[in-house]
Structures are given as C-alpha cells and as structure tokens.
N, C-alpha and C positions, 0 to 999 in steps of 0.2 A: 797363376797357379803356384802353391807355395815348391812343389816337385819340382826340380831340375833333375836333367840328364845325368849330374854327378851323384847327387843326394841318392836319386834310383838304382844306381850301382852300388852305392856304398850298403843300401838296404837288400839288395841282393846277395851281394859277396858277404856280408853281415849274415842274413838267415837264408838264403839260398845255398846251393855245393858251392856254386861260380858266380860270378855278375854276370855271367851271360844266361844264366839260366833262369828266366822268369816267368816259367809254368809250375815250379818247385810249389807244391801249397802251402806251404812255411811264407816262402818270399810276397804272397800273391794275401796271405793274411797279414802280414807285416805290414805291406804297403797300403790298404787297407783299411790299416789300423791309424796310418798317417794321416790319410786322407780325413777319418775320422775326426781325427783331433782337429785338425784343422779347420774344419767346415764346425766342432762344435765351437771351438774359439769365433770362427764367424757371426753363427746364430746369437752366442753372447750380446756381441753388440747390435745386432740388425734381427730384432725379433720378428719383425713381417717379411722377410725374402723368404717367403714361402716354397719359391722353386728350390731354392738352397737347402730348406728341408726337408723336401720331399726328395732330393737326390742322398742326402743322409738317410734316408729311412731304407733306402736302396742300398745304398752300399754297408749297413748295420744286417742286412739281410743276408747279401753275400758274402760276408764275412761269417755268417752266423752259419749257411750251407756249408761252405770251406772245414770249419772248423768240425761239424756234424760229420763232417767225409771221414777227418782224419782222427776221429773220437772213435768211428765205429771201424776204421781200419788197421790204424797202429796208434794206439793209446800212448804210446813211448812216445814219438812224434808232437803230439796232442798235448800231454804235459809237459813237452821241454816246450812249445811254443807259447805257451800259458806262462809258463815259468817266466819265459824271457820278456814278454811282452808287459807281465801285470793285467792281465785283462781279467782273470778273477781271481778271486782269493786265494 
C-alpha cells in the first residue's frame, strides 16, 4: 500500500484540526482522495485487475457521499477542501 503510518499523519495534521483526528471529514476526503490517485495510477498500467477497479469505484463513491455531507452542511468547509485538493474546477 502506497500509505504509511507517517504520510497518514502528515494528511491529517495537514487537513485535519490534529493528526490524531481522523473522523474530521476534511481528512477522511483527503486521504481518499490519495487512495484515488493511487489505484488510478495502478489501473494505467494493469487495465484487467478488475478487483482494483471495482474497490476505485467504491472509494469514488465515498468520497463523493463525504463531500455531499459537507456541501449541504457547511458550504465554507466544502470549498476550502475543494480549493485545496483541486478536485474540481
């Protein structure tokens, strides 16, 4: 897995209040948003790991609920982690 113990802290204290806080929905989309990248760098080159795809289609989902939370609960939250991430225009 490309996440270490460190990198996960670093994405925490980065978009979470603390590194210890990793229910924050900031941090919990950030990491994510990791995982994402990762697995679609994967698919690049291994176009049949099928199962690999189908856990990206899962985690594109919950990222997409996460974000839906915090679009209809604090819109402020919602475009700073938009902002920071790049995830859309």
């Amino acid at each position: 897995m490309l996440l270490t113990a460190e990198s996960k802290k670093d994405i925490f204290k980065l978009h979470g209040t603390t590194d210890t806080n990793t229910g924050n929905s900031e941090a919990q989309i950030a990491m994510f948003s990791e995982r994402i990248n990762h697995l679609t760098d994967h698919l690049k080159g291994q176009k049949k790991d099928y199962n690999t795809q189908r856990a990206l289609i899962r985690l594109v989902g919950k990222r997409r609920s996460l974000l839906d939370y915090l679009q209809k609960t604090e819109i402020n939250r919602y475009r700073a982690i938009i902002a920071t991430l790049g995830i859309r225009k």
